[in-house]
SEKE-542561 format. One record per residue (C-alpha): residue in one letter; x, y, z negated. Coordinates in steps of 0.05 Angstrom, whole numbers, m for minus. Layout:
residues N
{'a', {X, Y, Z}}
...
END
This chain:
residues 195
{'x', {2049, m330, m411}}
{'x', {2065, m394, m365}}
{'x', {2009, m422, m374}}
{'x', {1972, m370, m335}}
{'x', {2009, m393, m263}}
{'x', {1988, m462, m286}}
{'x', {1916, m436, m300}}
{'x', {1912, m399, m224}}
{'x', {1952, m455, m190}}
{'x', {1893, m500, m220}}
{'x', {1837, m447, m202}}
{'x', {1860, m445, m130}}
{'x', {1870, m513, m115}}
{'x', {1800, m527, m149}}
{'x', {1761, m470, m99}}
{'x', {1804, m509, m39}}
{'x', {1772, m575, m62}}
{'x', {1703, m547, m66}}
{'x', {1688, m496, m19}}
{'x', {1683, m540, 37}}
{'x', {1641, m590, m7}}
{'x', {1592, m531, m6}}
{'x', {1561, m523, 60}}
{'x', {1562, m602, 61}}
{'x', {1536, m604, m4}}
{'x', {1478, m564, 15}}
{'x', {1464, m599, 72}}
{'x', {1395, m642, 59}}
{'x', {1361, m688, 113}}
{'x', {1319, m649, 160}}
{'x', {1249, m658, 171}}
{'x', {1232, m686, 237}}
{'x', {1291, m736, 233}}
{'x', {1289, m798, 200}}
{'x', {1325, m837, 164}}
{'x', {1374, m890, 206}}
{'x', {1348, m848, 268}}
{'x', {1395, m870, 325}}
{'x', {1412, m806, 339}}
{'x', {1431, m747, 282}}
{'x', {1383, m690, 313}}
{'x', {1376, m634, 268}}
{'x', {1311, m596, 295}}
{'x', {1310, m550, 235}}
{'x', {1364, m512, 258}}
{'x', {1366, m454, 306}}
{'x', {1389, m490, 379}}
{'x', {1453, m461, 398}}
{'x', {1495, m461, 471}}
{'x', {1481, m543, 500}}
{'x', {1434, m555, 443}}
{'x', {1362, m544, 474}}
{'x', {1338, m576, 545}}
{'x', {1264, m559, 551}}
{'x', {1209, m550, 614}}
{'x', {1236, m477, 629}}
{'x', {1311, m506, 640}}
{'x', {1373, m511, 605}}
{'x', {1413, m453, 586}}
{'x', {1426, m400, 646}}
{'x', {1383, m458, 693}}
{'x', {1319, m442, 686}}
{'x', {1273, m480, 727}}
{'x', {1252, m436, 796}}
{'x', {1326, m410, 791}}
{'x', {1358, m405, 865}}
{'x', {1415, m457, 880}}
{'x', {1443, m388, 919}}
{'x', {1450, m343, 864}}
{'x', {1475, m400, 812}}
{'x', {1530, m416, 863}}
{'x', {1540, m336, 863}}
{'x', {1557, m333, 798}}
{'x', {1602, m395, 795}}
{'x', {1552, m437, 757}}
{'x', {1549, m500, 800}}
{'x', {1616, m544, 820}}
{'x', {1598, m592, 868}}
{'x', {1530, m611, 907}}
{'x', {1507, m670, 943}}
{'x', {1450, m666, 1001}}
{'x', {1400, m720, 986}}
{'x', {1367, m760, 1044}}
{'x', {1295, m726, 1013}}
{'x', {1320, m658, 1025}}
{'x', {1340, m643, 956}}
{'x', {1411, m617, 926}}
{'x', {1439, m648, 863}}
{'x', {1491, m614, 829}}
{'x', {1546, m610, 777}}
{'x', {1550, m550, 737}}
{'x', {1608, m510, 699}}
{'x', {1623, m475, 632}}
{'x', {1591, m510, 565}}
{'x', {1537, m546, 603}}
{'x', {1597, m582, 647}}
{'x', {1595, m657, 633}}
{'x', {1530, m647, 595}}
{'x', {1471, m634, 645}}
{'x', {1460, m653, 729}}
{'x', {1412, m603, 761}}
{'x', {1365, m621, 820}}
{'x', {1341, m569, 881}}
{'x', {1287, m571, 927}}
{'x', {1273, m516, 982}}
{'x', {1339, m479, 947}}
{'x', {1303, m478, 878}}
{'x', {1319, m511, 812}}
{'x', {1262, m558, 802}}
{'x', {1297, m608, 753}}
{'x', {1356, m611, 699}}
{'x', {1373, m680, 663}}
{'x', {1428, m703, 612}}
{'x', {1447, m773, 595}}
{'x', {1481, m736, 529}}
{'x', {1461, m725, 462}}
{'x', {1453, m661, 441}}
{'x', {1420, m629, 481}}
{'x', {1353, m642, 450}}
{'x', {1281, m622, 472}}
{'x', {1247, m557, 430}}
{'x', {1217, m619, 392}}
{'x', {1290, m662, 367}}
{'x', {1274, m717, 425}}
{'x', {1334, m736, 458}}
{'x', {1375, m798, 493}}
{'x', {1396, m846, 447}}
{'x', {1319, m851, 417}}
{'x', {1276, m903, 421}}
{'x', {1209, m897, 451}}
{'x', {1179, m911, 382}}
{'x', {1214, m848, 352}}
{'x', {1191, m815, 410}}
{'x', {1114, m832, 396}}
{'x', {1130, m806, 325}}
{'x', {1147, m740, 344}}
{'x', {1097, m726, 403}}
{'x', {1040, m769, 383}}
{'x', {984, m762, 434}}
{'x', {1021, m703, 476}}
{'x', {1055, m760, 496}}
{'x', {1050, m832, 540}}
{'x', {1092, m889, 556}}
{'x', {1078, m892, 629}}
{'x', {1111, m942, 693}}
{'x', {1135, m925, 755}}
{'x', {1093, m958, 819}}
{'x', {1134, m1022, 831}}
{'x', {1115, m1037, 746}}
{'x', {1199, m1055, 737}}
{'x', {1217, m991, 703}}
{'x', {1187, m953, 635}}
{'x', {1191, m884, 613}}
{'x', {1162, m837, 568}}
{'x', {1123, m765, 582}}
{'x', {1104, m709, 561}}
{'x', {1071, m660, 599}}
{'x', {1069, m580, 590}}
{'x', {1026, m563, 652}}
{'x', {1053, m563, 717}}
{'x', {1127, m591, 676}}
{'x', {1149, m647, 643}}
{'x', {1189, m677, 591}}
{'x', {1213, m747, 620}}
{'x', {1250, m798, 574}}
{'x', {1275, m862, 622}}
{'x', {1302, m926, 594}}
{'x', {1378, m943, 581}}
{'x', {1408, m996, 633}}
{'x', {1440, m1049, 582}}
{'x', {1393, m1021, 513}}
{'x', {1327, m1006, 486}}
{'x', {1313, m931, 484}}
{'x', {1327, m876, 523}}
{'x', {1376, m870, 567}}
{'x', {1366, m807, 606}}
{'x', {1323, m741, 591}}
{'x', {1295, m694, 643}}
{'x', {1258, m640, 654}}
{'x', {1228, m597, 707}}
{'x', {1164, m595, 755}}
{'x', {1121, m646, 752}}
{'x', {1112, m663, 818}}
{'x', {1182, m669, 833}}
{'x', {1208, m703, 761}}
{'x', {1150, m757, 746}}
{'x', {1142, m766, 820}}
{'x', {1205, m797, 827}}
{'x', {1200, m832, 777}}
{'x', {1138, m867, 791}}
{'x', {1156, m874, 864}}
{'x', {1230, m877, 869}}
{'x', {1276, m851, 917}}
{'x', {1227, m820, 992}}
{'x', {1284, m846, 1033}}
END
């Protein structure tokens, strides 16, 4: 009989030691990412809280949204007037830190992260390069320039929105993802800052 608190001792400690090795275990690349990607996306799985950034918004901003009734309901933190007559703004709970959100006429017409997650409903996000970007969107997609040819970026459009991937500062890739109305988000882009 003294083996058996040997026997459970050893049982126990041997289900410790594996059961987190299971979920892990399972685990297997994802398609859509590839291998010594910059970034580790995982677009097979189901986009959860500051995961997904698409053309309708991020989380509770959805493009068209009223700076007004996000305000109401204690979503934004700060704002800044811009000399164009829009409102940028930092915003609270999980997206804090994560995404700034742009206004124009009191509506949401732009949300952009220079984080990674969140990700686009494809697996784009910062930290890319433009090459892995051409591999996931193929022709919906163009590297385009903005008017004074210094700067490069990448698009996708979905109508009247966009998908806009800008260059990093100091390295190759992205740098910054955004998303919103066209003619608000590539147009400023291509022709910088109105004022």
């Amino acid at each position: 009989m003294p083996r058996l608190p040997a026997i459970l001792l050893a049982s126990v400690l041997a289900l410790v030691i594996v059961a987190p090795a299971g979920p892990a275990a399972a685990h297997r690349a994802d398609p859509g990412v590839r291998s010594g990607s910059t970034v580790d996306l995982r677009p097979g799985r189901p986009a959860l809280g500051t995961d997904l950034l698409s053309v309708r918004g991020a989380g509770p901003f959805r493009i068209g949204a009223s700076l007004t009734r996000l305000t109401s309901a204690g979503l934004v933190d700060w704002t800044v007037v811009g000399c164009d007559g829009t409102v940028d703004a930092g915003v609270t709970g999980e997206w804090a830190g994560v995404i700034l959100v742009t206004f124009r006429d009191g509506r949401l017409v732009e949300v952009g992260t220079a984080t990674a997650p969140p990700r686009s409903p494809a697996g784009a996000s910062v930290g890319m390069t433009f090459a892995e970007l051409e591999e996931i969107y193929g022709p919906r997609g163009a590297l385009i320039h903005n008017d004074a040819g210094d700067a490069t970026a990448y698009l996708v459009r979905y109508g009247d929105r966009v998908e806009l991937f800008t260059g990093h500062p100091i390295r190759p890739g992205v740098g910054y993802f955004q998303a919103g109305l066209a003619d608000h988000v590539e147009r400023a882009f291509r022709q910088g800052p109105s004022c």
